[in-house]
Structure formats: C-alpha cells, structure tokens
N, C-alpha and C positions, 0 to 999 in steps of 0.2 A: 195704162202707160206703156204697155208692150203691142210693140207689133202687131197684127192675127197674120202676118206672111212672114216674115223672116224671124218672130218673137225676141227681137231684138228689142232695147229700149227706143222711141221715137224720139225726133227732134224737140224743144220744150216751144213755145207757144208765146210763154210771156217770161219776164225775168222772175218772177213769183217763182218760177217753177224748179229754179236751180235751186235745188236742197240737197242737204249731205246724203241721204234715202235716194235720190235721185242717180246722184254719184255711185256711189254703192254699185246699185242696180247697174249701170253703165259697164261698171270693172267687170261685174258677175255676167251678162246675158253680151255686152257691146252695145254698140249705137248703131240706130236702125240707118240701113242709107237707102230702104224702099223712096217712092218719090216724096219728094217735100210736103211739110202740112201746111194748109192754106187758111191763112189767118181770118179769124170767124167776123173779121169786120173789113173785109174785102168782098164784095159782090164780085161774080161773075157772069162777065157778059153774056147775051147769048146771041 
C-alpha cells in the first residue's frame, strides 16, 4: 500500500479500499503524489 519511491501511502483503486486503516496510515506516512495508478481494467495502447 505504500509507495517504493516517496513511501508514501498511494492513491486507492477502488472505493473498497477507503478504510479507517487506510486513513490511519494517510495521517502517519501522507498521500503518495508519485504519478497516478492506472486502473487494472484499462488497456494501454501501444
């Protein structure tokens, strides 16, 4: 759930993912603002 470059928490993905543990972890480490995560049901062209 953390970064591996700024060890920040990352953006969530799905609304599943907003939990109080999540929050938590936000206030303690911050939110990641490495670039965006790319949703795992969007293809990318090539």
């Amino acid at each position: 759930m953390l970064c591996l470059t700024c060890r920040r928490v990352r953006p969530a993905l799905s609304v599943a993912d907003y939990t109080a543990a999540r929050a938590r972890l936000i206030t303690r480490h911050g939110l990641c603002l490495c670039a965006p995560p790319v949703p795992a049901n969007v293809t990318r062209g090539t």
